[in-house]
N, C-alpha and C positions, 0 to 999 in steps of 0.2 A: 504493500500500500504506500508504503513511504516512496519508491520505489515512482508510482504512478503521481504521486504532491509535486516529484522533483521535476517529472515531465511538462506538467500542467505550470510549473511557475515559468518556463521557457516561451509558455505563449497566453503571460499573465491579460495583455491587453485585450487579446481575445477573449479568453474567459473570463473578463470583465463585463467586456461590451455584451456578448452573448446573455447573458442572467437579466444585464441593464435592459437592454433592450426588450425581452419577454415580460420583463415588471412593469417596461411602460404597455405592454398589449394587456398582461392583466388588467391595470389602471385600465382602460376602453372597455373591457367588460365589465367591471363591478359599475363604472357611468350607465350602462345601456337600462339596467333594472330601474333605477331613477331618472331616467330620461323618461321611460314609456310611462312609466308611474305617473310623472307630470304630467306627459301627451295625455293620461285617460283623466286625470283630476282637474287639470284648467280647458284643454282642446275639447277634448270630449263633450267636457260638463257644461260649457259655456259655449258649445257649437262654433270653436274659433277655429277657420280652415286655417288662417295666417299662423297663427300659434303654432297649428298640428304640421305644416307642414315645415315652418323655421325649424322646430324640434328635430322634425326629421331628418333634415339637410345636417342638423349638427349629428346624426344619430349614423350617417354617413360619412360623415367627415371622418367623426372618430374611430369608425371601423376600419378604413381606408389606411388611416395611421396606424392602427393594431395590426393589419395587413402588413404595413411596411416594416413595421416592429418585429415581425413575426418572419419575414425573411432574411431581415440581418440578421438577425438570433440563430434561425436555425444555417445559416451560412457559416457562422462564428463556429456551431456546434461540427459543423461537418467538417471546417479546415480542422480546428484542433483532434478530433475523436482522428481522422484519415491519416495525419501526419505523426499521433502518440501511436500509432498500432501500428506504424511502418516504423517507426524506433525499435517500438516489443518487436518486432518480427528480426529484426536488422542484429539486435542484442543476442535477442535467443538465438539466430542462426549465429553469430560469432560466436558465442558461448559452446553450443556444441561443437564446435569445430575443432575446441581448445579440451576438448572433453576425451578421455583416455579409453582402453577398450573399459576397465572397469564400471566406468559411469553409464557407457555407452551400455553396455550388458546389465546393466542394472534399471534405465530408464525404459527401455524397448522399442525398438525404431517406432512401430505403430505411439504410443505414446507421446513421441517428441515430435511424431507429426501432426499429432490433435494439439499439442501445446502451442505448433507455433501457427494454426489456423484457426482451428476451432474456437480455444481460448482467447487466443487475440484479436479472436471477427467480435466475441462477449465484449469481450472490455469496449473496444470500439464503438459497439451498438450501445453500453453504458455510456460512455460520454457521450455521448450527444446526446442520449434522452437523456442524463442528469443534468444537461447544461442547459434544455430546454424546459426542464419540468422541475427541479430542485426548487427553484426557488419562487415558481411560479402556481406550487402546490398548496404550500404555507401563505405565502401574501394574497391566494386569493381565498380561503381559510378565513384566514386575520382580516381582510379586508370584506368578507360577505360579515362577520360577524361583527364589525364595527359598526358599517353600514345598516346593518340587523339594529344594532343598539341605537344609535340616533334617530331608528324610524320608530322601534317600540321596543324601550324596554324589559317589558312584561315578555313580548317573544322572544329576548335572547336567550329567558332562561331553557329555552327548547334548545338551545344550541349547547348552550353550557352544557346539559345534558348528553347530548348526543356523542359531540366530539369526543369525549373520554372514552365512555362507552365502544366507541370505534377504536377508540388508539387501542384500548385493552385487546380486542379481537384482531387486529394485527400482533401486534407483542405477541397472542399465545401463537398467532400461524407463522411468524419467524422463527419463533423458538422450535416446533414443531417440526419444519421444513429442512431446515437448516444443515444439517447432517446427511441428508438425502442428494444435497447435489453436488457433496463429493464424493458420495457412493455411484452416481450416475454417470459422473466425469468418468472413475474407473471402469465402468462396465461398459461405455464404448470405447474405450481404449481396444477394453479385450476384444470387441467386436470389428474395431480398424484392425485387431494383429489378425485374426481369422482371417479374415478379407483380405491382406497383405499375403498371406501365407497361401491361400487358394490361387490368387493369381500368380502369385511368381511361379506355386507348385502345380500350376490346372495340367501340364505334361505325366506328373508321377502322377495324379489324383487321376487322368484317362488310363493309362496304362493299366494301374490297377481296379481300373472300374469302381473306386471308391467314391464315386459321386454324392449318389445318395449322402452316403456315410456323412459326408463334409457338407451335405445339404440341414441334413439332420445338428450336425454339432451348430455351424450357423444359425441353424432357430434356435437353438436351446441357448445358445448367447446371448442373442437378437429378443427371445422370451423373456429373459433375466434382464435387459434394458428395458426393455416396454413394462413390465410388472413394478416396477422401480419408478419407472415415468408415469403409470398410471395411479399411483399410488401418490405421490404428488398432486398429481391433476386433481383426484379426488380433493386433497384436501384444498386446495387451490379453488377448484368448485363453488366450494361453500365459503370463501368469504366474498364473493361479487352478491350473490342475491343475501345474503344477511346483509353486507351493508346497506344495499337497496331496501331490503323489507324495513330495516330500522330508520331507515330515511324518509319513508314511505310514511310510517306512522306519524313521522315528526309534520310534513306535511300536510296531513289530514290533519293534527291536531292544530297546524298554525291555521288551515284552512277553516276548523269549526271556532277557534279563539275569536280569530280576523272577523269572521263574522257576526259575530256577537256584537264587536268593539267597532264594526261599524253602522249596525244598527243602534248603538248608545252614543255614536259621534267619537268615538276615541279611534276611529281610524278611519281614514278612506278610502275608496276602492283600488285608486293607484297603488297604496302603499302595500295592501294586502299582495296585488300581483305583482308588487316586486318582491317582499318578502319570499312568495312562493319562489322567484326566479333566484334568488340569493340560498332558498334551500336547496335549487335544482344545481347550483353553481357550487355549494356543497359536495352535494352529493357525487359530481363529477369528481370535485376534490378530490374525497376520499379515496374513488375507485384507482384515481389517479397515483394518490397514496398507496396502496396495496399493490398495483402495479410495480412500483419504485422500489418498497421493499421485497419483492420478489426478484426484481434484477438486480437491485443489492446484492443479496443473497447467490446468488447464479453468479457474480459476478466477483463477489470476496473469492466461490470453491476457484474461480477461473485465475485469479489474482497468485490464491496459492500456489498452484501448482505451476504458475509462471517463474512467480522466486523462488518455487523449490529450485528449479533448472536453474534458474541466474544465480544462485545462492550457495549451490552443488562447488568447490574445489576442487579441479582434479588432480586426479591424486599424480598423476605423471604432469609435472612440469619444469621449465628451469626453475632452477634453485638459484637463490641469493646470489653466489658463489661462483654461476656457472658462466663459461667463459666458451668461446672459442678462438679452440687454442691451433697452432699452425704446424708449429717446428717442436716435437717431442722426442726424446732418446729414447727408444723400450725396445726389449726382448719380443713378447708374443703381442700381435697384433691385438687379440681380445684373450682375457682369463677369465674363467668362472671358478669361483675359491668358496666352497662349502657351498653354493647357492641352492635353498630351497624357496619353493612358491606353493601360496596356499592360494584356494579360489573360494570366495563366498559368494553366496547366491540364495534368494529366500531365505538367508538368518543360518544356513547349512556350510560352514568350513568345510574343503576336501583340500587334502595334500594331492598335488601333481608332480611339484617335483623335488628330489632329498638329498641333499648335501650330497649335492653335486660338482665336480671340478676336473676342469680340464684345460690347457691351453691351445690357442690357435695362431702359429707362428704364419708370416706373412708369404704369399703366396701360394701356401699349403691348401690342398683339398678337404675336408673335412666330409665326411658321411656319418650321417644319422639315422639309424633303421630301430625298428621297433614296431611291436603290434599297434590296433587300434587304441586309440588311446592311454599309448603310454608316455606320451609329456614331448611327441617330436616339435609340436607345432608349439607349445607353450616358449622352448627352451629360444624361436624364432621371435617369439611373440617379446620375452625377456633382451636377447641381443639389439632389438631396435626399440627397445623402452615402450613398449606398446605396455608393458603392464612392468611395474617395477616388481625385484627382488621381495620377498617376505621374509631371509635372513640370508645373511653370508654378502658376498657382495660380486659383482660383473667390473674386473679392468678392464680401459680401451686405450690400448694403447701406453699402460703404464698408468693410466687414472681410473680414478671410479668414473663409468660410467654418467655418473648424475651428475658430476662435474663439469661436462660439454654439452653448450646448449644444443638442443633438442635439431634445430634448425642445422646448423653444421654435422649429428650425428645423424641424424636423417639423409645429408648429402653422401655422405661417404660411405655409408652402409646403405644396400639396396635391398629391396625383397623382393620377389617374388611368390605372392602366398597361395594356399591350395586350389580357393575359389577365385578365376580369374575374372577380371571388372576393366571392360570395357564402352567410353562414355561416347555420348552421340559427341557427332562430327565427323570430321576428317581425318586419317590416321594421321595425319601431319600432326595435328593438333593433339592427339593420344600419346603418339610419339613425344612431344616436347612437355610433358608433363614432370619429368625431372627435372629440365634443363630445357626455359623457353626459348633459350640462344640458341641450340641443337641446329646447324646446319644440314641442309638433304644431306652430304657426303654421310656426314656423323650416323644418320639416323639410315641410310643404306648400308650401312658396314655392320650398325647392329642388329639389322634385317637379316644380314648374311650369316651373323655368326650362330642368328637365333636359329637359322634353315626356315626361313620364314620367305626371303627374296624371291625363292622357289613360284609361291602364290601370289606374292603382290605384284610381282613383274607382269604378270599377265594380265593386270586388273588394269581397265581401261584409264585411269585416273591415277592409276598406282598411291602415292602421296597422299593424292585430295579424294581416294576413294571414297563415299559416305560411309561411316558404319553405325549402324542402330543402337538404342538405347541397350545397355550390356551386350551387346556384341553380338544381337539377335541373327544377322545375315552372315556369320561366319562360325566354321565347326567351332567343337570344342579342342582339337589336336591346333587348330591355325589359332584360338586367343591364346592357347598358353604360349605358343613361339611368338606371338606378339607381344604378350605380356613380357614376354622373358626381354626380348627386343626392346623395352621399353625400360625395363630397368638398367639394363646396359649401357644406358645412353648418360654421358656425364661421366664416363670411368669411375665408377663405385671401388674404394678401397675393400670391403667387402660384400660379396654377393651372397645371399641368401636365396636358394633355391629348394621352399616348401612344397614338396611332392609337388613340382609344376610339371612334370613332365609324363602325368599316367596317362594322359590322353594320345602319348607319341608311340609310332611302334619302335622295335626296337633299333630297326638301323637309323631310323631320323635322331629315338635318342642315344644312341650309339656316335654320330657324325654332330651332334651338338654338345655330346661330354668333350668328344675332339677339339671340339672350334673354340671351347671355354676352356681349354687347357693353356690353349697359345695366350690368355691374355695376362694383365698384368696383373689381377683382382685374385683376391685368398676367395678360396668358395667352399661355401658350407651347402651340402646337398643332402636336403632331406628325402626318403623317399622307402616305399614300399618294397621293390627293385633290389632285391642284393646287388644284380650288376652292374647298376649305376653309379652303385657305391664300392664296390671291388677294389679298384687301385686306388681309393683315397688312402693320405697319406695319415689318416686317424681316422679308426669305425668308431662309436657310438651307440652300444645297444643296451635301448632301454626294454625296461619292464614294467607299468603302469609306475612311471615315476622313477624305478629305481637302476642306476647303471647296473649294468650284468655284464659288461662285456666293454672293455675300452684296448685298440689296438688295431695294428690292420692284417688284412684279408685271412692270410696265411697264419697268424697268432692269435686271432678269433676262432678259428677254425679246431683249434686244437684244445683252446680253452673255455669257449664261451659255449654249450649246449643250444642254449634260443636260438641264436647266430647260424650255429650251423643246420639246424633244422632249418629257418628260413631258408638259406642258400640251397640247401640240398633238395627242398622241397620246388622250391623256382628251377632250381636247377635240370630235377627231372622232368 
């Protein structure tokens, strides 16, 4: 909330004028009930057309001004509300950008895309109806019931009455409600992550005919938001017509008072119909009221969950401390010295990986094998700070890791990760996503080394081919030699290579371990594949977290069990 005050004082004049200006359109309505009052008690009663129609002409004028009040105001409301929620939107998307896999596994893509739409279309659609109705709630309130008291006092006590009465029946439907539309924010969440997950996965969900299935989970989501929503609405229901029905009595009783009080001369007929219009100006109020705290309310859950995200620190960043540094003396390019990693998730710590260490001296191969899920991709995820250490520590180059900033350790170490991500555009433009200087020579040479030139050479535009949103018009064997291609580009001091290459057969990745031997980069290659890892010059075999086996081809063979089943089992 704070957060949204510091916004709003950036375009104070507006949201000055805006409020100003709706108080002077209120002012024109609470005039019209004693304008007409007049017209029926002098024009009327005295048969004066000149009277009835002067009045009128001012009863026009003044509307005309409330008209013009009413477009600067809501203009006021639309620059400021359009221009705070393209800030939210501007912040939130920088904020995640700065956001670690941690956080990012913790909020859930579907999530952080409701926050930075759905929640900030809320806020938006709140200011500007608080900038038009805030203030113009209360002063016409205060100003029907003033107006009320200088026509007859005896009737304001009807107002006295009511307004309390109404506030109280708001107060219990805030309190009531209130809890509910942060239960409802979470449940289409879940409902965007199903929707997300069916689309990107509608290929597996045909193949195995599990349609239905995922039709079915969908409702049963989709049910759980609606039950939620309807359960709201319910209570929501019920305070429009109670405030009406209590508004309603109050009117019937000014109507049998009024009549009394002008049969004994203590009021006249004017006054009566404007009384009644000053209840009806009321009772708009109020609905109007109830309205306002209800997108209050919608609008605090939305609030929250914004500065949850802005508010979020991720846990991988530079440090105080961190420098990047140029010219350094060291032995192993990177060391890992005891490093273990814990993963939390749902409140549930699991160890991945345990005091582990090994060193990677400079232009060595490294391979890394191990079953499903036994820490290959974490131990990638750790070398490029995608998620820090949980204890021990990672040197680069002679330093801790966390000592180089992020930006400089990101250049020089490159990855290649399991799932390959290719963005709309041009391969040009794919290409130069390391390195936007990347000249063609640059980005043709590591097309070549990827065995990628192979296909692009024959693509009409080669370069400026188009390619679709994640790489939809090209296999999955040609994004990872693009992918691979694309990390190469910049001469990375180390290459990380995460099982990017199961989708190759084996002479393409056979003639691509070649083409990456000649360069100048130390490479770590993770992979399913004993034989891709064979003659690195350090194997790596894990066991759900735990080394089992560190050395290469020939002295795994003899010592490590897991190791050699994998090999021998590939092997036949």
């Amino acid at each position: 909330m704070k957060r949204l005050f510091a916004h709003l004082k950036e375009y104070k004049w507006l949201v000055f004028f805006g409020p100003f200006f709706k108080m002077l359109e209120t002012v024109t309505d609470l005039l019209n009930p004693l304008l007409v009052g007049e017209i029926l008690d002098i024009g009327v009663a005295n048969n004066d057309i000149n009277f009835i129609i002067k009045y009128g002409l001012i009863i026009v004028v003044i509307n005309v001004l409330g008209l013009g009040c009413s477009i600067i105001s809501n203009k006021c409301a639309s620059l400021v509300s359009a221009r705070i929620a393209t800030k939210e939107r501007k912040e939130l998307f920088s904020k995640i950008s700065t956001f670690s896999h941690a956080e990012l596994d913790h909020f859930g893509t579907a999530s952080l895309v409701n926050r930075i739409t759905n929640d900030v279309n809320q806020v938006e659609n709140a200011i500007s109806i608080f900038m038009r109705l805030l203030l113009r709630v209360p002063f016409l309130l205060i100003g029907a019931f003033v107006l009320t008291l200088v026509l007859n006092r005896a009737m304001s006590v009807v107002f006295l009455i009511l307004i309390p009465i109404v506030s109280v029946l708001l107060f219990l439907y805030t309190k009531k409600t209130t809890p509910y539309f942060k239960i409802i924010r979470d449940k289409l969440d879940n409902v965007s992550k199903i929707t997300k997950e069916n689309l990107s996965g509608t290929r597996v969900i045909r193949a195995f005919n599990k349609q239905e299935d995922e039709i079915k989970r969908f409702e049963t989501a989709s049910a759980d938001f609606t039950d939620t929503s309807i359960r709201i609405s319910k209570i929501s229901a019920l305070i429009e017509p109670i405030v009406i029905l209590i508004v309603n009595i109050a009117t019937v009783i000014i109507l049998y008072v009024g009549g009394v009080q002008v049969n004994i001369g203590g009021l006249t007929q004017g006054n009566v119909i404007a009384l009644t219009d000053y209840v009806a100006i009321i009772t708009i109020s109020l609905l109007l009221l109830s309205q306002l705290i209800v997108i209050f309310v919608r609008t605090s859950a939305s609030l929250h969950r914004i500065d949850e995200v802005l508010d979020t620190e991720p846990k991988v960043k530079d440090l105080p401390n961190a420098r990047a540094y140029k010219k350094l003396k060291y032995d192993a390019l990177m060391e890992f010295k005891n490093v273990s990693f814990n993963y939390t998730q749902n409140n549930q710590t699991k160890s991945f990986i345990k005091d582990l260490s090994f060193k990677i001296y400079p232009h060595d191969t490294i391979g890394i094998i191990g079953g499903t899920g036994s820490g290959k991709t974490t131990i990638a995820s750790l070398m490029t700070r995608f998620y820090d250490v949980t204890d021990g520590e990672i040197l680069y180059k002679g330093k801790n890791i966390k000592n180089f900033k992020l930006e400089l350790l990101r250049k020089e170490i490159s990855i290649v990760q399991q799932r390959s991500i290719l963005f709309s555009g041009t391969l040009r433009d794919n290409m130069k996503l390391r390195d936007e200087n990347a000249t063609d020579e640059e980005i043709i040479e590591a097309l070549k080394v990827a065995q990628a030139w192979s296909f692009v050479s024959e693509w009409n535009n080669t370069l400026d081919h188009q390619i679709m949103a994640g790489g939809k018009n090209v296999s999955g064997g040609q994004m990872q030699r693009l992918t691979i291609a694309r990390a190469l580009i910049g001469k990375p001091e180390l290459l990380i290579l995460d099982d990017s290459s199961s989708a190759l057969d084996f002479l393409t990745d056979s003639n691509l371990r070649k083409a990456l031997k000649k360069l100048d980069s130390t490479l770590v290659i993770i992979s399913q594949r004993a034989t891709s890892i064979k003659s690195a010059d350090l194997i790596i075999a894990l066991d759900n977290g735990d080394v089992v086996g560190m050395g290469k081809h020939a002295d795994l063979m003899k010592s490590c069990d897991i190791y050699r089943e994998i090999y021998e089992s590939q092997a036949k």
